[in-house]
N, C-alpha and C positions, 0 to 999 in steps of 0.2 A: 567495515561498517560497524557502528557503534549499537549496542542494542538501545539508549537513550536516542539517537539522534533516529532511529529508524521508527520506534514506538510514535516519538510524534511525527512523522511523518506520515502513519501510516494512519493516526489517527486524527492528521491537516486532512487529509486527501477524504476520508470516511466523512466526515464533517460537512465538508464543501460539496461535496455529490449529494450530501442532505441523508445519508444509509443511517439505519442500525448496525450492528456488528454480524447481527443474523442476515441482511441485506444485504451487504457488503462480501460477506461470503458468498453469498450465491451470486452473486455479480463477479467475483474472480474464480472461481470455480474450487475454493477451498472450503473448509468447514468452521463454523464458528467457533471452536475450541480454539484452530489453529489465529483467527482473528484477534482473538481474544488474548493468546497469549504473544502473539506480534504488539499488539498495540500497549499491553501490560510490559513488555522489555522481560519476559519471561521465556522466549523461544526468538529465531531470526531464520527466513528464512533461508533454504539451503540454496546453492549459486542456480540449479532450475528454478526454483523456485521465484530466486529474485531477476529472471529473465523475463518470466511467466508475468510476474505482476508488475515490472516495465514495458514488456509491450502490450497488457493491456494501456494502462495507463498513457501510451502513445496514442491508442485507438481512440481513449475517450478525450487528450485532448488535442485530435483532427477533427472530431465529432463536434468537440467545439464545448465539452460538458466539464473540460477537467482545467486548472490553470495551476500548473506546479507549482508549487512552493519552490523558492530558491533553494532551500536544503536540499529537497528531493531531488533538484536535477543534479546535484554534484553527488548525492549519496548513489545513485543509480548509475552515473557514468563510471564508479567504482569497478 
C-alpha cells in the first residue's frame, strides 16, 4: 500500500461520512495525531491497524453510511 493512495483514501472516506479528523478518530477508535498523519501520507497504518479500520469500514457500509471508493476497495483487499 502506497502512503499517496492511502492518504486519500482515508481522507475520500473522512469527507463522505461528513467527520473532522478529530471525529473521525473517535469514530475508529484512534487518536487525532495518528488521523492526521494518515491522511497527510506521513505515517500508514500498521497490518492491525489496517484490519482494524477495514472492518470498521464494512460495518459502516452494511449500515448503509459508507460507499467505498474504488481505490479503497482494491487498497484494503491488499
Amino acid at each position: 500500500m502506497q502512503k499517496p493512495d492511502f492518504s486519500i483514501l482515508i481522507h475520500d472516506i473522512r469527507i463522505q461520512l461528513g467527520l473532522s479528523q478529530e471525529a473521525m478518530a473517535h469514530e475508529f477508535g484512534v487518536s487525532f495525531a495518528t488521523i492526521n498523519r494518515w491522511e497527510n501520507g506521513k505515517a500508514l497504518p500498521s497490518n492491525l491497524g489496517i484490519a482494524h479500520f477495514k472492518s470498521h469500514c464494512e460495518k459502516l457500509i452494511d449500515m448503509g453510511k459508507l460507499i467505498m471508493p474504488a481505490s479503497g476497495v482494491l487498497l484494503l483487499k491488499q
